[in-house]
RODO-2510 file (C-alpha; in nm, 4 decimals, decimal comma):
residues 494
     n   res          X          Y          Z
     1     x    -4,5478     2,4965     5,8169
     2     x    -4,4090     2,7826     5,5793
     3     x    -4,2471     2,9547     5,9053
     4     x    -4,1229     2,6635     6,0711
     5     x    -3,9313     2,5896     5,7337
     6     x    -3,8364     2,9451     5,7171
     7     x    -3,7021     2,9290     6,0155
     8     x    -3,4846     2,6038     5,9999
     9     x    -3,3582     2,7863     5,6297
    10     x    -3,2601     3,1062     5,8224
    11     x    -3,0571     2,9168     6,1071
    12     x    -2,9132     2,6843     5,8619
    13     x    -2,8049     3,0186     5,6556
    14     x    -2,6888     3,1924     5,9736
    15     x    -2,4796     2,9150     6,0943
    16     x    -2,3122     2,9268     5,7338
    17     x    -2,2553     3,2966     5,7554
    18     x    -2,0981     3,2914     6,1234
    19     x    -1,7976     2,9597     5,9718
    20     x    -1,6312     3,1902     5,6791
    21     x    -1,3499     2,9447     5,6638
    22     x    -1,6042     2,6784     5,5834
    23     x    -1,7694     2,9102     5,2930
    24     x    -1,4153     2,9288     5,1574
    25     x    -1,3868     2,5574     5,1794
    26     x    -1,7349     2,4850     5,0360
    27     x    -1,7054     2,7226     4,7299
    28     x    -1,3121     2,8516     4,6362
    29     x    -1,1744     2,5101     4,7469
    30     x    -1,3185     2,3136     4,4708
    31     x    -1,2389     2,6234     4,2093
    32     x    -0,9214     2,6753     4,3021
    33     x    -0,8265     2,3202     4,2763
    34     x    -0,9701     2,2728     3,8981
    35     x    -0,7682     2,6240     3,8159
    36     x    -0,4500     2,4824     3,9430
    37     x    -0,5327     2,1688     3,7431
    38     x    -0,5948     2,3528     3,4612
    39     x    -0,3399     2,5682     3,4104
    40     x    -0,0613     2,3074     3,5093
    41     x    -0,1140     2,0176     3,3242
    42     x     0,0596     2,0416     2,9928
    43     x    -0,2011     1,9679     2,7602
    44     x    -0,0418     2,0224     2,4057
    45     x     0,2673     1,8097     2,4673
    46     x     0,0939     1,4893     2,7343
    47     x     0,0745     1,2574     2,4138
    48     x     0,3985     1,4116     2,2765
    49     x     0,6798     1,1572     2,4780
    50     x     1,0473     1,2801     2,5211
    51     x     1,2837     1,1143     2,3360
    52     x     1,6543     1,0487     2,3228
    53     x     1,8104     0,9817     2,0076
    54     x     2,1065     0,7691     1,9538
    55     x     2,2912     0,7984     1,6663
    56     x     2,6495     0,7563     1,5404
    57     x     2,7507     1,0400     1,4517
    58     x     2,9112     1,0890     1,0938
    59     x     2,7660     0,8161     0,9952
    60     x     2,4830     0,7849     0,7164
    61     x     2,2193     0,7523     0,9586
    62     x     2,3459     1,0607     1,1378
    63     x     2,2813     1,2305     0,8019
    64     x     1,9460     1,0599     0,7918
    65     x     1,8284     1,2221     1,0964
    66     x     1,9550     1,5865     1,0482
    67     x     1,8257     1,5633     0,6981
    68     x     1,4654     1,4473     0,8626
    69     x     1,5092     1,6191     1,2294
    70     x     1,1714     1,7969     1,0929
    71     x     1,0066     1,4492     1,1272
    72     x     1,1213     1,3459     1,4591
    73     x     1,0208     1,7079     1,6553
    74     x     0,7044     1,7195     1,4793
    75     x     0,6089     1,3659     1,6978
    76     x     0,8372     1,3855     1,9677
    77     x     0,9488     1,6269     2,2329
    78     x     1,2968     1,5831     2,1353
    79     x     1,5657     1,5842     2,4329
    80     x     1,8726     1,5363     2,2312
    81     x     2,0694     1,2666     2,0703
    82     x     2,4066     1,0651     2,1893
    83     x     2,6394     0,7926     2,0731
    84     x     2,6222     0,6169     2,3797
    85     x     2,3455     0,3608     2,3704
    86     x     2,4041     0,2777     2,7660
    87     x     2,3782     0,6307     2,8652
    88     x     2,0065     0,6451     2,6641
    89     x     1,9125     0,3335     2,8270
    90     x     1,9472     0,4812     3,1852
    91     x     1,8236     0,8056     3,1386
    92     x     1,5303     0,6029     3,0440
    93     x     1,4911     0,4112     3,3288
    94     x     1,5758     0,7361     3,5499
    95     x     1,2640     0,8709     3,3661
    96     x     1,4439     1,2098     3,2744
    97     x     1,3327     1,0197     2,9172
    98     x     1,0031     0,8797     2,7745
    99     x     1,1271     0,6964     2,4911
   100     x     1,5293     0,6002     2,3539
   101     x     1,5293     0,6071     1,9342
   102     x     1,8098     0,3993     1,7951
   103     x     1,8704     0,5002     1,4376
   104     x     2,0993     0,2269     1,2417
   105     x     2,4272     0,3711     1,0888
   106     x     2,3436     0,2447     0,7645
   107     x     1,9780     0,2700     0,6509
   108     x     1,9966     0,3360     0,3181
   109     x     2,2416     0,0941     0,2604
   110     x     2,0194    -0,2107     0,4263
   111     x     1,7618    -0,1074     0,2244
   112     x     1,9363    -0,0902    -0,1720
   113     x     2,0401    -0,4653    -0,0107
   114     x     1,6717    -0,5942    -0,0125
   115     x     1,6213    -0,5395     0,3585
   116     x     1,4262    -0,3100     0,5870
   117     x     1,6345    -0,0726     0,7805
   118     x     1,4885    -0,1109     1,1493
   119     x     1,4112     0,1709     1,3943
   120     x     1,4352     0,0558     1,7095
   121     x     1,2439     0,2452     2,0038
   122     x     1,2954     0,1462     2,3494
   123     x     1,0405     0,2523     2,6760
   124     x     0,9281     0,1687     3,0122
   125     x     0,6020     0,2364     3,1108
   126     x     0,3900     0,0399     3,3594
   127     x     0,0532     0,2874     3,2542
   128     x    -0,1463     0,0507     3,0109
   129     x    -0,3310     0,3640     2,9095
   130     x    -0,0917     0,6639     2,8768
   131     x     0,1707     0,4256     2,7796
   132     x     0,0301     0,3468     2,4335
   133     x     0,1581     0,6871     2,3592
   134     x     0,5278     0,6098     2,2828
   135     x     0,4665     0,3035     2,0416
   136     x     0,1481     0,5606     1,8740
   137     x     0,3953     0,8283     1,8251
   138     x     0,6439     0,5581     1,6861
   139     x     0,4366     0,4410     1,4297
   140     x     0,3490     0,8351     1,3350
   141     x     0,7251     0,8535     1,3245
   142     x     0,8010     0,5695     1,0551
   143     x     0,5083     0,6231     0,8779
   144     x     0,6214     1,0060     0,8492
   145     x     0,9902     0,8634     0,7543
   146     x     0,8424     0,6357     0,4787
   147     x     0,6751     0,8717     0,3011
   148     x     0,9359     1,1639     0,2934
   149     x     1,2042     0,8975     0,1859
   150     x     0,9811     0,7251    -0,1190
   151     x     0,8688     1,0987    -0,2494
   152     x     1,2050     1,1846    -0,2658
   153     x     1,3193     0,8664    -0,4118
   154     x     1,0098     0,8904    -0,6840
   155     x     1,1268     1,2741    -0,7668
   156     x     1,4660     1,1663    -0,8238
   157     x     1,3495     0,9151    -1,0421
   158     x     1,1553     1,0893    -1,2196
   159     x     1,4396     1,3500    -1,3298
   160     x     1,6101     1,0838    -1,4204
   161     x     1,2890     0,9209    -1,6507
   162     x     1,2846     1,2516    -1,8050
   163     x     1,6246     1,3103    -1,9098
   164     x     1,6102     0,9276    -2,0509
   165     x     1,3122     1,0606    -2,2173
   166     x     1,5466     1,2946    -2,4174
   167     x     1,7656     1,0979    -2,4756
   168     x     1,5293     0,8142    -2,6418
   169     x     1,3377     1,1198    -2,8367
   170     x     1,7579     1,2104    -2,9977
   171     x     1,7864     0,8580    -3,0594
   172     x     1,4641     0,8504    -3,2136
   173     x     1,5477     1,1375    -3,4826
   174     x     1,9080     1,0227    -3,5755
   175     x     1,7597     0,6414    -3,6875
   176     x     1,4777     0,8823    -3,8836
   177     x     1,8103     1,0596    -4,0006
   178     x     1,9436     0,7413    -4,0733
   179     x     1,6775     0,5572    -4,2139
   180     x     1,6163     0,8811    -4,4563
   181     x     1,9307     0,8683    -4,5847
   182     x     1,9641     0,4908    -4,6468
   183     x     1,6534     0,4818    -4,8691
   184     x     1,7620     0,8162    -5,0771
   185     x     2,0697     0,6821    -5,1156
   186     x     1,9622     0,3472    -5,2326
   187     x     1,6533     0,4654    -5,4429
   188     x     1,6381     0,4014    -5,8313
   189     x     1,7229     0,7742    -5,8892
   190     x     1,9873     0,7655    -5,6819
   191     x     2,1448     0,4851    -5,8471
   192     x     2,1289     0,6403    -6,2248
   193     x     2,3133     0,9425    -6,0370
   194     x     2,5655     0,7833    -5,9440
   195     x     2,5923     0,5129    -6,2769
   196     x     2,6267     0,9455    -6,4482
   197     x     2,8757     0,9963    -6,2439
   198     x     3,1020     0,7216    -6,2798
   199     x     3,0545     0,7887    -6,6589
   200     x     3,1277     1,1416    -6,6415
   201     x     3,4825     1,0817    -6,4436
   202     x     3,5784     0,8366    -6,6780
   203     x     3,4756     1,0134    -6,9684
   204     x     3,7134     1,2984    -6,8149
   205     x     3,9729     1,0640    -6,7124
   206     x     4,0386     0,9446    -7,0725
   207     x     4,0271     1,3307    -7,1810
   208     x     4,3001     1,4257    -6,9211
   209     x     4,5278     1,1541    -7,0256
   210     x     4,4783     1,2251    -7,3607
   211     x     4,5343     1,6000    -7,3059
   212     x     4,8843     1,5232    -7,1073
   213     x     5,0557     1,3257    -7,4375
   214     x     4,9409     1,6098    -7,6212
   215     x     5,0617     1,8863    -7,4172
   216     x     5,4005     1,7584    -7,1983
   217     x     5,4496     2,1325    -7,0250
   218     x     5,1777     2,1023    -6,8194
   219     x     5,2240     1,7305    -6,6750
   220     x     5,1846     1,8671    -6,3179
   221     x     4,8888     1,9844    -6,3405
   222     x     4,6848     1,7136    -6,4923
   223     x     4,8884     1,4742    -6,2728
   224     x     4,7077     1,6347    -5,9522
   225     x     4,3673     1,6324    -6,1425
   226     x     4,4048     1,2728    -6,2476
   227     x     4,4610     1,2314    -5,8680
   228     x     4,1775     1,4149    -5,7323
   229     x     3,9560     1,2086    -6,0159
   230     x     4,1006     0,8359    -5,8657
   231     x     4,0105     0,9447    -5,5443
   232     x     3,6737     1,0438    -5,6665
   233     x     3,6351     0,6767    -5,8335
   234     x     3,6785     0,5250    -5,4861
   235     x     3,4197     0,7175    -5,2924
   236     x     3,1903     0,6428    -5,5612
   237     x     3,2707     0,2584    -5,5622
   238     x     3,2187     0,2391    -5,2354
   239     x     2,8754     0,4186    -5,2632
   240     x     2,7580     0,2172    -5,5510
   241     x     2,8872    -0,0849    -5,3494
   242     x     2,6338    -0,0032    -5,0648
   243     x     2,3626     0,0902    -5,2948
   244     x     2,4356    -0,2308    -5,4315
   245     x     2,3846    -0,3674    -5,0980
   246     x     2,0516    -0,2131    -5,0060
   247     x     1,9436     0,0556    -4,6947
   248     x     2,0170    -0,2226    -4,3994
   249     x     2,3959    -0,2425    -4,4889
   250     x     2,3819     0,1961    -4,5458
   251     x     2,2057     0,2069    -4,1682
   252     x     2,4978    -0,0606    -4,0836
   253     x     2,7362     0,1877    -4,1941
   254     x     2,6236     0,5406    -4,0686
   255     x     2,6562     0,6584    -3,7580
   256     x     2,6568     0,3159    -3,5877
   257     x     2,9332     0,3825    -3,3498
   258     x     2,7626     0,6794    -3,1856
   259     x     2,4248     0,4828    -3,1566
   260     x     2,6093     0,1948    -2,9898
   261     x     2,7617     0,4468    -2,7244
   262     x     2,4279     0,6484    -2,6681
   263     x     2,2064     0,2919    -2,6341
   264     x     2,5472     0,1720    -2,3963
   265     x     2,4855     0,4963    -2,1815
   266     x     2,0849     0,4573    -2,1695
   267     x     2,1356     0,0653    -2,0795
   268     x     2,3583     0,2089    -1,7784
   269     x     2,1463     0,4508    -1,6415
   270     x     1,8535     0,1614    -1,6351
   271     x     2,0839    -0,0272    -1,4218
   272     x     2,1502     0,1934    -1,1530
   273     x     1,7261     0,1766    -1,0466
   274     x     1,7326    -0,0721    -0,7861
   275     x     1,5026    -0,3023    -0,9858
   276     x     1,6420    -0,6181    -0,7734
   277     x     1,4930    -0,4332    -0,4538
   278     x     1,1602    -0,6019    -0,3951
   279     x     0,8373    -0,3123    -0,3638
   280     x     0,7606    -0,3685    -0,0379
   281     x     1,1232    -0,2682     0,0834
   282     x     1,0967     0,0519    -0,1404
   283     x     0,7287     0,1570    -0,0157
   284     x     0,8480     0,1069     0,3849
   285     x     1,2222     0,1344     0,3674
   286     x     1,1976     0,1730     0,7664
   287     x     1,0871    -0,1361     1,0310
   288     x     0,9641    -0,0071     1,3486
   289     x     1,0306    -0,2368     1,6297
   290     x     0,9653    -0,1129     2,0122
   291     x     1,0922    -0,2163     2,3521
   292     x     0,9455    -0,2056     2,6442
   293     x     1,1393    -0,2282     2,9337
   294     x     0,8388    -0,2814     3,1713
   295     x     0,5849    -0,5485     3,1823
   296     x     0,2413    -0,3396     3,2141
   297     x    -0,0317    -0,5263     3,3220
   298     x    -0,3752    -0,4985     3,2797
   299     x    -0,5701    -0,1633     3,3324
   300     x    -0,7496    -0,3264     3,6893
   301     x    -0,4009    -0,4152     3,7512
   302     x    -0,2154    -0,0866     3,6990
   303     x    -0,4832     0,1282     3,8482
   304     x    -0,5083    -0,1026     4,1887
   305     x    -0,2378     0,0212     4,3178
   306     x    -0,3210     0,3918     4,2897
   307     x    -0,6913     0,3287     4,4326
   308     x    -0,5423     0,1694     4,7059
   309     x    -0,2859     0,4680     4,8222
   310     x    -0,6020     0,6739     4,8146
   311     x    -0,8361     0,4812     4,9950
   312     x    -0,5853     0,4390     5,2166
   313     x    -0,4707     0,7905     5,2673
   314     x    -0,8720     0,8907     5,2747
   315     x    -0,9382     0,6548     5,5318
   316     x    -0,7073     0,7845     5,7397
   317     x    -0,7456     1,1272     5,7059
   318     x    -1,1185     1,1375     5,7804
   319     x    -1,0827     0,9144     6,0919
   320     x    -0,8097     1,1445     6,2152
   321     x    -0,9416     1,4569     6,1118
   322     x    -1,2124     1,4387     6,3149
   323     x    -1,0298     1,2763     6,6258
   324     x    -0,9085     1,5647     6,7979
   325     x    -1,2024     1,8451     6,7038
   326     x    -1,5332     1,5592     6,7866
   327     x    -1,3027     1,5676     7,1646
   328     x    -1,2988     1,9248     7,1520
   329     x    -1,6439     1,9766     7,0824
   330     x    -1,7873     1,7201     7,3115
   331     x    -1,5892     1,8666     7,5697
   332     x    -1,3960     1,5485     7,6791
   333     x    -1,0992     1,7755     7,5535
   334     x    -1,1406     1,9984     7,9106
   335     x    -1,0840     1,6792     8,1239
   336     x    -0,7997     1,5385     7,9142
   337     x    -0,6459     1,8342     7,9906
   338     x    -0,6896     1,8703     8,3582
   339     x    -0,6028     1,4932     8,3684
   340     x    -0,2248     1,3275     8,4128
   341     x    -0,2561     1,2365     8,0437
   342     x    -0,0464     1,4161     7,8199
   343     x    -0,1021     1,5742     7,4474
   344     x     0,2005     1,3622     7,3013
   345     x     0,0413     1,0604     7,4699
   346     x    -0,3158     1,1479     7,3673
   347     x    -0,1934     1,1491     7,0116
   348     x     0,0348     0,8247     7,0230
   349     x    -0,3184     0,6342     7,2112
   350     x    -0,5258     0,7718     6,8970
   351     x    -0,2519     0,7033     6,6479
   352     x    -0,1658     0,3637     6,6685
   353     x    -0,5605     0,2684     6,7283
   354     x    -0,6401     0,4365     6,3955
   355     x    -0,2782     0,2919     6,2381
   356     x    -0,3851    -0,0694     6,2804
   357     x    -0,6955    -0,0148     6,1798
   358     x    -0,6427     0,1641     5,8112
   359     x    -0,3905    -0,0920     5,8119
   360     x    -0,5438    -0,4042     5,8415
   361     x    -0,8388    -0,2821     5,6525
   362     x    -0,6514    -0,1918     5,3563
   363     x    -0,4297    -0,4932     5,3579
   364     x    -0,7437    -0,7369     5,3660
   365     x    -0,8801    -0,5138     5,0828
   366     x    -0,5313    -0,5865     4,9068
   367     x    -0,5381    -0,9748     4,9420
   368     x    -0,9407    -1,0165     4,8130
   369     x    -0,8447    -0,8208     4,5074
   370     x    -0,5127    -1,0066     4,4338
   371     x    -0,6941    -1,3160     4,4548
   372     x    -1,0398    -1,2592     4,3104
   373     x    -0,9363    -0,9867     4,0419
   374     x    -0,5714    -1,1344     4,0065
   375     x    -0,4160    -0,8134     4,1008
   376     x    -0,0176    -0,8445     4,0991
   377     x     0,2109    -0,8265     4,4072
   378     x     0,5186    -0,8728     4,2457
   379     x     0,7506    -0,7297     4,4968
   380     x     0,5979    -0,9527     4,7976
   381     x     0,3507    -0,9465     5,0985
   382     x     0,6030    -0,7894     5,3161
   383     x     0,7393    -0,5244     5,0899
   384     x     0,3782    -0,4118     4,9930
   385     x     0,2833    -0,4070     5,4232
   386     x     0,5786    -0,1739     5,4730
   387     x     0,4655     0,0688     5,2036
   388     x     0,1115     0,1019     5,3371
   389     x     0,2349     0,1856     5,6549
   390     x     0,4476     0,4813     5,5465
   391     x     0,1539     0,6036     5,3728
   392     x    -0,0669     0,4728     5,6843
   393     x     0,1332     0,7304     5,8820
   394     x     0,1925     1,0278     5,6927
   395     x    -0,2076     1,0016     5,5887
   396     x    -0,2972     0,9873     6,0273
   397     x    -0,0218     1,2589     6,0627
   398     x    -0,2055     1,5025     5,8267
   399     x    -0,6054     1,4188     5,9559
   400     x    -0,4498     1,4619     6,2609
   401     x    -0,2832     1,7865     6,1733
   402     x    -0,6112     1,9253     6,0269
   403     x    -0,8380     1,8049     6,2968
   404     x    -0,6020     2,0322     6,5019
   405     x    -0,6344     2,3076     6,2687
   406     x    -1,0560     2,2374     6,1987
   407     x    -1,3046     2,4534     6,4387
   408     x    -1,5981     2,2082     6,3954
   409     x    -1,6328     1,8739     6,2057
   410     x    -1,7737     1,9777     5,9058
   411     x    -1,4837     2,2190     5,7888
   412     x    -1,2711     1,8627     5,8545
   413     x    -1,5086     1,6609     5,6843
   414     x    -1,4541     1,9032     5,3743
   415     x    -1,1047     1,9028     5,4348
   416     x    -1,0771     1,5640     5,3775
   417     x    -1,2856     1,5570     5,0892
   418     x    -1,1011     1,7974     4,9255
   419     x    -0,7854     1,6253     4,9994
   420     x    -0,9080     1,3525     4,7959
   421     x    -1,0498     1,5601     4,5021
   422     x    -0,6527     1,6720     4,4801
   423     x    -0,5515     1,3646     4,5098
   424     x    -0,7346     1,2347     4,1896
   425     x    -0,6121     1,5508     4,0272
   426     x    -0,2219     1,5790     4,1311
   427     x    -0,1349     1,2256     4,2873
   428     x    -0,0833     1,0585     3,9846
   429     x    -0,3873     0,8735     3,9610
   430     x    -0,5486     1,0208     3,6593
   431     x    -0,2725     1,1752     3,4975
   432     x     0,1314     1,0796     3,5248
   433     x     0,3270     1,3292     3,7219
   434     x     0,5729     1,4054     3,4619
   435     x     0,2813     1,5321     3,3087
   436     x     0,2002     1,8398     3,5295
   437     x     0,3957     2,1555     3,5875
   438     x     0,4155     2,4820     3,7849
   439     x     0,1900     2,4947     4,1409
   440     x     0,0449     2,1702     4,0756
   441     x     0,4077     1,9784     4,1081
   442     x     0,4872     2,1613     4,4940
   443     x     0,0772     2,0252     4,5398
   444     x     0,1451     1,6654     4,4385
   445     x     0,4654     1,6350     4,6931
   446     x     0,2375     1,7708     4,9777
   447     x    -0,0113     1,4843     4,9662
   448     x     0,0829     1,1297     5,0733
   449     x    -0,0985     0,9756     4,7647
   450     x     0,1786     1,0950     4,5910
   451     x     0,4694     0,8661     4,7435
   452     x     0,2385     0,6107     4,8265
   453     x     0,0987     0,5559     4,4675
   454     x     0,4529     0,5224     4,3291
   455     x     0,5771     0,2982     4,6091
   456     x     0,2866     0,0488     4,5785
   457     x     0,3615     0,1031     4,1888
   458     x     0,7137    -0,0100     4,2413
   459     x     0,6456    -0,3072     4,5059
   460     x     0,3364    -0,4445     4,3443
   461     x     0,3771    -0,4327     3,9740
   462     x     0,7612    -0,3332     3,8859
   463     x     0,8275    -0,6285     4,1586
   464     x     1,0829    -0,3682     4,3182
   465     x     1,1451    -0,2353     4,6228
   466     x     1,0359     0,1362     4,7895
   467     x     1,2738     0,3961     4,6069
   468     x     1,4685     0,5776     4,8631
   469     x     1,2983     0,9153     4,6959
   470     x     0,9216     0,7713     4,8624
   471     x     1,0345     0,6429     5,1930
   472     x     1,2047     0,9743     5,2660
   473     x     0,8901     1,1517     5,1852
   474     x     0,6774     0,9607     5,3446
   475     x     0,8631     0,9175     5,6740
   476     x     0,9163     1,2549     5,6871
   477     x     0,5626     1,4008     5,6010
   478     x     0,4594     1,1602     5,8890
   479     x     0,7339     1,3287     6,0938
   480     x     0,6310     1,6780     6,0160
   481     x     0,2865     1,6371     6,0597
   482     x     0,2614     1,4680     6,3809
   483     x     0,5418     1,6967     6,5076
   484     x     0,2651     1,9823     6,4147
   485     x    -0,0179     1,8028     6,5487
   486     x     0,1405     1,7613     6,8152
   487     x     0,2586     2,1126     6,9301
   488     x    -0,0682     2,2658     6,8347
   489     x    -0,2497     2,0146     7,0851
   490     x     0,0669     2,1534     7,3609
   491     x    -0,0159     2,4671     7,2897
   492     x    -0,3814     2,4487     7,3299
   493     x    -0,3587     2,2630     7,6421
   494     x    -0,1228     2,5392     7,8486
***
């Protein structure tokens, strides 16, 4: 038993070694697909949408945005920004743009008026999945605007606590000034001072006058004195009067005009806080409110049509694929070419048996799951029937071309599978083709997944018709290839 099993190994191994192309298949294929993968997609910015910013520009919001730019690249791949909100809105729906941000001319302004300023974001996305990603990085966005606004609002006011701070702590030592002064000035001592004084100039008065009948030469002089001492007598009226009156009427008195000014000023700067501005408005002075142009349905729903391109374009690639090399090998290839029957006609008999067969297949698999699993078809029955067969024929046209190509079944067997193992890679069905860059873009446009994902997109959940972009591609991969197909079965025959 050992060397019969040793001896089915060592022809299985042998028959390995003499089909290289298949060892290339079986083992770079697969590696070289998942390198390409790798190194195209654009991991670091797939959750980072591009965005368009419109803004007017001189404006206060303008100043807003250059002030915070920091903000917007930090969550954004930012494209640019225009005053033209039209422009935005059909780049966007071009798809050069993931997202259009609208700032308002007059944020700050909304918001000292009691209201949120709102930041609108537009999209259009039809992915339930990847499209989360614009309204996520939106949030991010205001969340990130919020909180550089209130800390600069809160450091602002709190220079301007501190200098009113100062200013309290000046008031605060003049009325200790004050209030000193009033009670020395009304204490008993104080008063018996003063009570001296008046005394004393009176004493001196009477003296003077006396002096000036006695000696008439020198009238001037104790005319001035007398003066200065009547003058003196007022001052100290007026201070016994307020002594009189007690430290209230003294406080009354002194200094009250620059204490009125200073409390004026203080009551002004109090004012200006926006204190009529309700908390909520100052903690979030930006609304967030997104747009989105598209109407996404569920996750069955969006991937539906994507499975179906595939299956489709599978389907016919492995029935075609092994058409023309099972007749080869078989040798029913020698009498179709000593027969009448042509190559061109050979391929035409196999195509259109194959072509209604994907096609009704496919189509019956497209009405059970729009009417058990509610699977849209916005665009119509007919729209969504012309789609599949564009994809129906570019899908036969390349089995066909690689059963022409293929030396045995089994190297078109793996061609086909790895046809679909791109497919899920680079047609759009895992990840969104905006998403992938370098070899991997030239990749997705060679497969027929490609157009026919985004056409079924279009027909069956945007409810529009086949861009002109995926019917040229498909009609003319299906050109190309059976053109191909067919000149390498010509060729063969003569």
């Amino acid at each position: 038993m050992l060397t019969r099993v040793s001896a089915v190994a060592v022809k299985e191994l042998w028959a390995l070694v003499r089909q290289p192309q298949l060892l290339v298949l079986l083992l770079i294929g697969p590696v070289l697909i998942m390198t390409i993968f790798g190194l195209s997609l654009d991991v670091e910015n797939i959750l980072r949408p591009r965005a368009l910013v419109v803004v007017e520009p001189g404006s206060e919001g303008a100043k807003l945005f250059q002030q915070y730019r920091e903000e917007f690249t930090d969550r954004t791949q930012l494209v640019g920004t225009t005053d033209d909100s039209e422009e935005a809105r059909q780049r966007l729906l071009r798809g050069e743009v993931d997202a259009v941000i609208v700032i308002p001319s007059a944020p700050l302004e909304t918001v000292a008026g009691g209201e949120r300023a709102v930041l609108r974001v537009v999209y259009d996305t039809i992915n339930p999945v990847f499209g989360t990603r614009v309204p996520s990085r939106a949030y991010s966005l205001v969340l990130d605007l919020n909180q550089s606004l209130v800390q600069e609002a809160i450091a602002q006011e709190l220079g301007g606590v501190r200098t009113l701070q100062e200013r309290l702590n000046e008031l605060n030592r003049r009325l200790e000034t004050a209030s000193s002064a009033a009670e020395t000035l009304t204490s008993e001592e104080a008063q018996t001072t003063t009570a001296e004084l008046d005394e004393t100039l009176t004493t001196l008065e009477s003296t003077l006058r006396l002096w000036q009948g006695v000696r008439p030469g020198e009238d001037e002089d104790v005319s001035a004195t007398l003066q200065r001492i009547d003058s003196a007598q007022v001052t100290l009226d007026e201070v016994r009067e307020a002594q009189e009156a007690g430290p209230e009427q003294i406080r009354e008195r002194s200094g009250l005009a620059d204490l009125r000014e200073s409390l004026a000023s203080l009551e002004e700067a109090l004012a200006s806080l926006p204190s009529n501005v309700p908390a909520r408005v100052l903690a979030n002075p930006f609304e967030l409110k997104t747009e989105n142009l598209a109407s996404p349905p569920q996750v069955v729903g969006f991937y539906a049509p994507a499975v179906l391109a595939i299956l489709i374009q599978h389907i016919a690639v492995s029935l075609a694929s092994l058409a023309i090399v099972r007749e080869r090998l078989s040798g029913a290839y020698e009498f179709f070419e000593v027969s009448p029957l042509g190559p061109g006609q050979l391929l035409a008999g196999k195509f259109f048996t194959y072509f209604g067969l994907v096609l009704g297949v496919n189509l019956s698999v497209a009405l059970v799951l729009a009417g058990f699993l509610g699977i849209p078809i916005e665009g119509g029955f007919v729209e969504m029937t012309l789609a599949m067969a564009l994809l129906t024929s570019a899908s036969l046209g390349l089995g066909f071309l690689v059963s022409a190509l293929a030396r045995s079944e089994l190297q078109a067997v793996q061609v086909s599978m790895l046809l679909l193992i791109a497919s899920g890679f680079f047609a759009g069905f895992l990840f969104p083709l905006g998403q992938l860059q370098g070899p991997a873009v030239a990749i997705s446009y060679l497969l027929p997944a490609t157009n026919g994902i985004s056409a079924l997109q279009d027909v069956m959940i945007r409810g529009e018709g086949i861009s002109g972009l995926d019917f040229a591609g498909l009609l003319l991969m299906a050109s190309l290839t059976l053109g191909l197909a067919r000149y390498l079965m010509g060729r063969k025959k003569a």
